[in-house]
ChimeraX commands (.cxc) that place a marker at each C-alpha (Angstrom):
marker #1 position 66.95,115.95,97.28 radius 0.5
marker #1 position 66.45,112.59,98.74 radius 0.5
marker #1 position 63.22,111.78,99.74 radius 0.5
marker #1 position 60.59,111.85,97.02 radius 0.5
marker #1 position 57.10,111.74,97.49 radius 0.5
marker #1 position 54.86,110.19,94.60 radius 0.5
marker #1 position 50.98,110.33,95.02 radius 0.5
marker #1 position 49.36,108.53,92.12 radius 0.5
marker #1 position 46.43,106.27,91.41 radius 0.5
marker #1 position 45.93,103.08,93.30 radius 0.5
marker #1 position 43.25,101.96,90.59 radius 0.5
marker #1 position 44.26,99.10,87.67 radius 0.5
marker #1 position 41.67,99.80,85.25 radius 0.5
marker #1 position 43.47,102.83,84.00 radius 0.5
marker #1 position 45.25,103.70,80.91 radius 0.5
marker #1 position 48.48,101.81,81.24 radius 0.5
marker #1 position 50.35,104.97,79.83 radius 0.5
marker #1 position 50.12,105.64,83.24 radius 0.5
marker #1 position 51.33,103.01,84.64 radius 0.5
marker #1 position 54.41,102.69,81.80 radius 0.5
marker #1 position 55.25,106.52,83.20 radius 0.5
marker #1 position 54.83,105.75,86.83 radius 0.5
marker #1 position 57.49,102.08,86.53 radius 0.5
marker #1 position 59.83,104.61,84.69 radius 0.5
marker #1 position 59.85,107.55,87.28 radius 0.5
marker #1 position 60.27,104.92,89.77 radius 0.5
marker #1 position 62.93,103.55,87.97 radius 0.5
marker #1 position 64.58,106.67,87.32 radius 0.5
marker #1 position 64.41,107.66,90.93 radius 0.5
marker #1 position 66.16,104.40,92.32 radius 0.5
marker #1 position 68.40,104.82,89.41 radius 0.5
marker #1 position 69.46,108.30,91.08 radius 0.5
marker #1 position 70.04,107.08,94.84 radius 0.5
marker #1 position 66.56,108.95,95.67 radius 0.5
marker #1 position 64.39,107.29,97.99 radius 0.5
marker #1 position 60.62,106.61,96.49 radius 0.5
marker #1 position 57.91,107.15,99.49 radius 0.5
marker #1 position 54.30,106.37,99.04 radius 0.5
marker #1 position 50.99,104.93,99.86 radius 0.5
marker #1 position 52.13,101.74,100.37 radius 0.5
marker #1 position 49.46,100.15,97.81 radius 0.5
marker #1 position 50.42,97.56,95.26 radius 0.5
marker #1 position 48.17,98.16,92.62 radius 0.5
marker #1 position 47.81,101.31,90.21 radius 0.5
marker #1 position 50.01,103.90,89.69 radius 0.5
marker #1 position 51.72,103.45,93.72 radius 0.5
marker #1 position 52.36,100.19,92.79 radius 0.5
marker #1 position 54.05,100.71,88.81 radius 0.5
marker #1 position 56.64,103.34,90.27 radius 0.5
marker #1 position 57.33,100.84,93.80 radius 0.5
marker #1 position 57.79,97.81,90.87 radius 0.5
marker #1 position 60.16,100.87,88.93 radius 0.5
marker #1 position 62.24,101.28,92.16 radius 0.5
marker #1 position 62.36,97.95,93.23 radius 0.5
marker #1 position 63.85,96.84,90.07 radius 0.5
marker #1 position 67.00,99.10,90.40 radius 0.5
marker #1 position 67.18,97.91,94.18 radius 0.5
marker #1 position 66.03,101.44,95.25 radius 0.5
marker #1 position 64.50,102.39,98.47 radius 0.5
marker #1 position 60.91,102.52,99.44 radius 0.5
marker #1 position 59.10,103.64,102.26 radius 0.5
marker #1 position 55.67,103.09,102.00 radius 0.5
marker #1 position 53.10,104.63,104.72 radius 0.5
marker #1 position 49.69,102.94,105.00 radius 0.5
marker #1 position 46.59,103.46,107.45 radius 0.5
marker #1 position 46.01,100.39,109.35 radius 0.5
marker #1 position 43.05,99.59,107.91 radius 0.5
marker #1 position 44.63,99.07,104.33 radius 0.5
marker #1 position 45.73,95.73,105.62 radius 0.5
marker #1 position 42.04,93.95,105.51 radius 0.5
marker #1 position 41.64,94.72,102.09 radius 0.5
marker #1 position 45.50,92.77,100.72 radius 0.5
marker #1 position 46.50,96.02,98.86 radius 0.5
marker #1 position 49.54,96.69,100.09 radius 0.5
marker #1 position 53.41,96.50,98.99 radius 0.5
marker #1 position 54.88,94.27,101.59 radius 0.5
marker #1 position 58.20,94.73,99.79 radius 0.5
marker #1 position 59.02,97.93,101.33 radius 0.5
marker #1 position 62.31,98.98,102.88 radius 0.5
marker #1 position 60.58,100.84,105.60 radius 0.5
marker #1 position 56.71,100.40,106.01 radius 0.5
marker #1 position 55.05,102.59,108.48 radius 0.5
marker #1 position 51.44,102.17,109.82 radius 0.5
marker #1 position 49.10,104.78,110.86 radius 0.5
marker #1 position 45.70,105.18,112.44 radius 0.5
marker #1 position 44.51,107.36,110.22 radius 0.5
marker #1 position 44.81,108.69,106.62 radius 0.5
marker #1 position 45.51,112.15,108.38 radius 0.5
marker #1 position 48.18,110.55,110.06 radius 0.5
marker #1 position 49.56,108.51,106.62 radius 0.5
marker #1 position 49.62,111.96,104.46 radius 0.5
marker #1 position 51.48,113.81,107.58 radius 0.5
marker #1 position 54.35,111.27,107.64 radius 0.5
marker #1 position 54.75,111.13,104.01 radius 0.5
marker #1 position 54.87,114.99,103.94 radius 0.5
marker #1 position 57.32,114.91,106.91 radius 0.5
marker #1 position 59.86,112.69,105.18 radius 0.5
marker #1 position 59.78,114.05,101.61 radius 0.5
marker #1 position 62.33,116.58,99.93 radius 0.5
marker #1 position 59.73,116.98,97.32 radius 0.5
marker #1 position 56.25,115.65,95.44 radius 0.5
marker #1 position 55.65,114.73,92.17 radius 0.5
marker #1 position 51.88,114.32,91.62 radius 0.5
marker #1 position 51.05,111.66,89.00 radius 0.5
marker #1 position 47.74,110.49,87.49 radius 0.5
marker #1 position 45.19,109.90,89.73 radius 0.5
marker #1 position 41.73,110.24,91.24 radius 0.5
marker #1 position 40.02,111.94,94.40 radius 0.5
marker #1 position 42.75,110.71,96.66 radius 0.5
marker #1 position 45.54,112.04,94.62 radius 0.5
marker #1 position 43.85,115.31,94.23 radius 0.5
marker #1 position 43.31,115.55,97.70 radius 0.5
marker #1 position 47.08,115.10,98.42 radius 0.5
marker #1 position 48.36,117.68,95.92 radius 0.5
marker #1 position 45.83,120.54,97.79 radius 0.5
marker #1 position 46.86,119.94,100.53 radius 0.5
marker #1 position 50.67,119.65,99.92 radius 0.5
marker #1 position 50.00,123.24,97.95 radius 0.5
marker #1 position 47.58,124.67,100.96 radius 0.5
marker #1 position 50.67,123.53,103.23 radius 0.5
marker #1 position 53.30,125.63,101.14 radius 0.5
marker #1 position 50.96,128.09,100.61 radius 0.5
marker #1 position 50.56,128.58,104.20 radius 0.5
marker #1 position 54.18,128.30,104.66 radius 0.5
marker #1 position 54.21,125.25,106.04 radius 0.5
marker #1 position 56.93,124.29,103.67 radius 0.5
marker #1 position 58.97,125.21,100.74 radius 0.5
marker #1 position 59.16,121.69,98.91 radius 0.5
marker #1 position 59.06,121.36,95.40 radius 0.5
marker #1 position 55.41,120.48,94.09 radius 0.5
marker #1 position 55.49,118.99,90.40 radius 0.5
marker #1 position 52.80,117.84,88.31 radius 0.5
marker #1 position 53.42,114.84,85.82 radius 0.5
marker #1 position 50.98,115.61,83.08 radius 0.5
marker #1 position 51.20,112.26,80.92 radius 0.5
marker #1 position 49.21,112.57,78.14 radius 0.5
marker #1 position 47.35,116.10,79.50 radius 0.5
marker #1 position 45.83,114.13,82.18 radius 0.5
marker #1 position 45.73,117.39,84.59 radius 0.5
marker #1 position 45.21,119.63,81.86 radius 0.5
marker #1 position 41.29,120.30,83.06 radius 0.5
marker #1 position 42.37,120.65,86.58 radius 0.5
marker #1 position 45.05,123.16,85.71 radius 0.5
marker #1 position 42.24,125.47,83.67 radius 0.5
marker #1 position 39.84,124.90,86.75 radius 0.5
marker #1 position 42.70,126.62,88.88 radius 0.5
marker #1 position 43.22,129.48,86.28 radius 0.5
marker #1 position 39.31,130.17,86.30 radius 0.5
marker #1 position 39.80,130.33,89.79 radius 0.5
marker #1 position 42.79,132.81,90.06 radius 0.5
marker #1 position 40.93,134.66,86.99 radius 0.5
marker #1 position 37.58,134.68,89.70 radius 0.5
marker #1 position 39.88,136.35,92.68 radius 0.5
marker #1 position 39.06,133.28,94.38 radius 0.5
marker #1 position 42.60,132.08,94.54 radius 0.5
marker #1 position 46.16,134.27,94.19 radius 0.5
marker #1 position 47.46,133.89,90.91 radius 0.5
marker #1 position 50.36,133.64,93.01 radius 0.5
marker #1 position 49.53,130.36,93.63 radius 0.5
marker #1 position 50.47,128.88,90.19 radius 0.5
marker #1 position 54.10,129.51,91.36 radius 0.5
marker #1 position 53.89,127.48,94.08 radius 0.5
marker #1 position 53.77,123.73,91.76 radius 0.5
marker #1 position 55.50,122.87,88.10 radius 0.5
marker #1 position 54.40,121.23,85.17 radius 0.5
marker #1 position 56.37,118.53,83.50 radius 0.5
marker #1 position 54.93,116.84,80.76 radius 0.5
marker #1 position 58.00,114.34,80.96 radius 0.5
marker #1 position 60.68,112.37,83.39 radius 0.5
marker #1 position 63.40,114.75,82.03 radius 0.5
marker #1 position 61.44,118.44,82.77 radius 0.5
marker #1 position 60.72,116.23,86.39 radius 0.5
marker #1 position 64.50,115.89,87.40 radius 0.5
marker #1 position 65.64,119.30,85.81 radius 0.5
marker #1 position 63.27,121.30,87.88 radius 0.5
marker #1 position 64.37,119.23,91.04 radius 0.5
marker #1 position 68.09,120.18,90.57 radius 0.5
marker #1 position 67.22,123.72,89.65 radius 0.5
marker #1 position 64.60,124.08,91.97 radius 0.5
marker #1 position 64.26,127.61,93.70 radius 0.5
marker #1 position 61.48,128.15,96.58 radius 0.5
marker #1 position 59.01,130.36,95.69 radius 0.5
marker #1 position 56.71,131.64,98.71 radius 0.5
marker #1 position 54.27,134.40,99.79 radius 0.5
marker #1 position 52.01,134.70,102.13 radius 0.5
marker #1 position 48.44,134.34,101.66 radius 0.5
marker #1 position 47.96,136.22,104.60 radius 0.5
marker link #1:1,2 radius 0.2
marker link #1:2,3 radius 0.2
marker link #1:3,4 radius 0.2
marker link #1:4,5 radius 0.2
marker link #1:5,6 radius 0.2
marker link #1:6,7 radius 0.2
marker link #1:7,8 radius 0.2
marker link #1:8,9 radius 0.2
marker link #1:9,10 radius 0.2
marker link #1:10,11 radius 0.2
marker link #1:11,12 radius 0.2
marker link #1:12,13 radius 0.2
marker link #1:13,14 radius 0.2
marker link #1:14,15 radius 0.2
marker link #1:15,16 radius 0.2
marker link #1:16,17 radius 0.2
marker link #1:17,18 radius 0.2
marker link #1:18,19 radius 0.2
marker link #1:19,20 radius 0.2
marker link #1:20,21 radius 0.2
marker link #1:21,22 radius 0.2
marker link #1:22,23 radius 0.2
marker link #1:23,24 radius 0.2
marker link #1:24,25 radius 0.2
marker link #1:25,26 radius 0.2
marker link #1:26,27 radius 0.2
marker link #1:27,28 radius 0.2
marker link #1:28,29 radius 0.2
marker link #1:29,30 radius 0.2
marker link #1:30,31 radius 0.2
marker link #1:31,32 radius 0.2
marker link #1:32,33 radius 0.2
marker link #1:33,34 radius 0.2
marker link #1:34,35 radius 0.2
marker link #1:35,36 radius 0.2
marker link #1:36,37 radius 0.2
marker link #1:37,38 radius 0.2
marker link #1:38,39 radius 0.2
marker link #1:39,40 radius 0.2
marker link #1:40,41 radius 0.2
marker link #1:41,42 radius 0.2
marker link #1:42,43 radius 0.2
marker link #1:43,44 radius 0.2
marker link #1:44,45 radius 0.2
marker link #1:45,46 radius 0.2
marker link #1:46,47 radius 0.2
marker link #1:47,48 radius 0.2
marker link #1:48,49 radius 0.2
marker link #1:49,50 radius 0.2
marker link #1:50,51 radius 0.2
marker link #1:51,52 radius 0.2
marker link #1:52,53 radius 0.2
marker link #1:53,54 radius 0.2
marker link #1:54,55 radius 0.2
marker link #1:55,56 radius 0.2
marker link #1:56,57 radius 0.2
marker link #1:57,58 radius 0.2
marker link #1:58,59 radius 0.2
marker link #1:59,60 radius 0.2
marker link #1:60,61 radius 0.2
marker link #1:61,62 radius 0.2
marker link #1:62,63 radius 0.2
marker link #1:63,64 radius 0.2
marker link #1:64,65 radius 0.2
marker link #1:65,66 radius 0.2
marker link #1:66,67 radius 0.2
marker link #1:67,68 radius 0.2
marker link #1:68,69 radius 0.2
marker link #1:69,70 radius 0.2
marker link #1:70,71 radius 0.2
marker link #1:71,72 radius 0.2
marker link #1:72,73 radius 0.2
marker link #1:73,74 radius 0.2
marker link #1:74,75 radius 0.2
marker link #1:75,76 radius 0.2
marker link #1:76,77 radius 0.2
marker link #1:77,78 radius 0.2
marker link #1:78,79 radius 0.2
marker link #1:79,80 radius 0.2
marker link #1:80,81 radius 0.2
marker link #1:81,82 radius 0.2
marker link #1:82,83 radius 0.2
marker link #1:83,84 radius 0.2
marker link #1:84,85 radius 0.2
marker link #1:85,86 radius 0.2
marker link #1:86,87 radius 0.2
marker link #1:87,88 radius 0.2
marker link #1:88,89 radius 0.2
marker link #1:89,90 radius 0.2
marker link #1:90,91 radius 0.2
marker link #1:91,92 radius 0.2
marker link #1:92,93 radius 0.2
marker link #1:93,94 radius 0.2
marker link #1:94,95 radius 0.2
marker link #1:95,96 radius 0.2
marker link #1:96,97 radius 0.2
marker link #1:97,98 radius 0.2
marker link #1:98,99 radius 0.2
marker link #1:99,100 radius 0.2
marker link #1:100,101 radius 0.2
marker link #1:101,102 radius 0.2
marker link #1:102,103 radius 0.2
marker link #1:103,104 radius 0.2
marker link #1:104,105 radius 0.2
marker link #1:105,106 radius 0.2
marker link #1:106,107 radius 0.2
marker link #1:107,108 radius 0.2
marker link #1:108,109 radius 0.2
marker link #1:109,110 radius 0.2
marker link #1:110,111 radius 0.2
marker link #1:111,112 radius 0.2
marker link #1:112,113 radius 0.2
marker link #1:113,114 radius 0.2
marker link #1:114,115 radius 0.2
marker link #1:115,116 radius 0.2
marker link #1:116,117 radius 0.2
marker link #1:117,118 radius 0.2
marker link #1:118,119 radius 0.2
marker link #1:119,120 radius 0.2
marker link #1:120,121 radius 0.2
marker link #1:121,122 radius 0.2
marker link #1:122,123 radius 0.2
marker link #1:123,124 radius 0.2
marker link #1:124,125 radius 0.2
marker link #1:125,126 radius 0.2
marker link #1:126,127 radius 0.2
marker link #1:127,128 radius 0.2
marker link #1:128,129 radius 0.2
marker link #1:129,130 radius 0.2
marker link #1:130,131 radius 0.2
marker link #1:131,132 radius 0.2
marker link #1:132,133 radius 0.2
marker link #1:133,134 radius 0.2
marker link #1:134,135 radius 0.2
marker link #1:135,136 radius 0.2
marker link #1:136,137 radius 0.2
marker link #1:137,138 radius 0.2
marker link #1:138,139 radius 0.2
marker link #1:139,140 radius 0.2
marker link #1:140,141 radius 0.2
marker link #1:141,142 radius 0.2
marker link #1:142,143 radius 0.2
marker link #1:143,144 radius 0.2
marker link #1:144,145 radius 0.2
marker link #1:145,146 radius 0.2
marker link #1:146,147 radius 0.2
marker link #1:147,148 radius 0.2
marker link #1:148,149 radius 0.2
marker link #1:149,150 radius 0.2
marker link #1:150,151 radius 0.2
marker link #1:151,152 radius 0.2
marker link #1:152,153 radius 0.2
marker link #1:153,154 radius 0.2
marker link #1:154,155 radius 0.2
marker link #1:155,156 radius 0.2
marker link #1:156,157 radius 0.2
marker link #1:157,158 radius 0.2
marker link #1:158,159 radius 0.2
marker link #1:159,160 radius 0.2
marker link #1:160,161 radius 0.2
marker link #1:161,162 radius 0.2
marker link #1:162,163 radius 0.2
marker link #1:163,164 radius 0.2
marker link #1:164,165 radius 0.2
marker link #1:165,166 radius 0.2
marker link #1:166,167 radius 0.2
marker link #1:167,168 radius 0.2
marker link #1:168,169 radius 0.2
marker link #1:169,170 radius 0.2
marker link #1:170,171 radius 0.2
marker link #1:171,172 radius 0.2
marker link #1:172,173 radius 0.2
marker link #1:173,174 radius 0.2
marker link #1:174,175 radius 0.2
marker link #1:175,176 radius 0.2
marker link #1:176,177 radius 0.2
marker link #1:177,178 radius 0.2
marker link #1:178,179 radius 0.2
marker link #1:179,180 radius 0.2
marker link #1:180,181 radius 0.2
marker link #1:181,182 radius 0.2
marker link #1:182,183 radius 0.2
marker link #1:183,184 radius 0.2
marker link #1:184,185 radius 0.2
marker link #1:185,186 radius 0.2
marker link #1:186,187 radius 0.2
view
């Protein structure tokens, strides 16, 4: 695997655990020959694991909506950076050019790019790896909400098959190499 797609926080008032994890991952990525793509932004969690990549001379592609550029939060160091229209538009290219996702720490838009990267698989869209960094149990609670909801019927347990858990940068490369596709239909 190549191309690696990292959603994560684009908010500096966090933790810096978070940050610390997402420089390293970056870091660790670059330090592998594997491309880092992203939101483009500067700040937060994007920005730790660009500053990781950068500082092994890795690769970055970073893929912002048009609009980003009023507000001076972008990475402007980027090997490749792509603009879109739309934010539909942004998460379709970065899901286009990844091998995988790795989901780090992060709020509303973060959680909105790991359901849809697991409706996509689920649907069969793809068959890309899906892992979750859980620093510090920071998706802990959303990982019981999704249990409650395959315990409710309202979701395949199936579905939990689809994503991985790593609680560190080690369990996140050993489940890329060993990675195995796991699909079904939902339908």
């Amino acid at each position: 695997m190549k191309n690696i797609c990292v959603f994560g926080s684009s908010s500096e008032s966090i933790d810096k655990k978070y940050l610390f994890s997402a420089e390293s991952l970056g870091k660790a990525l670059a330090k592998r020959g594997m491309t880092l793509i992203f939101g483009a932004g500067k700040y937060g969690v994007m920005g730790a694991a660009a500053r990781g990549a950068k500082s092994e001379n890795g690769k970055l592609i970073g893929v912002s909506p048009d609009f980003f550029v009023d507000f001076n939060v972008l990475d402007n160091e980027c090997t490749e950076l792509i603009f879109t229209p739309t934010m539909r538009e942004r998460k379709a290219i970065m899901e286009d050019k990844a091998d995988a996702f790795i989901i780090c720490a992060g709020g509303i838009g973060t959680f909105e790019e790991f359901f849809e990267v697991l409706t996509l698989k689920q649907l069969r869209r793809h068959d890309k790896p899906i892992i979750i960094y859980n620093v510090g149990g920071y998706y802990d609670s959303m990982l019981d909400m999704m249990s409650k909801s395959a315990d409710e019927k309202f979701m395949s347990e199936k579905v939990s098959r689809l994503y991985t858990i790593a609680e560190s940068e080690d369990e996140i490369f050993e489940q890329l190499e060993n990675y195995i596709p796991y699909t079904f239909s939902k339908y």
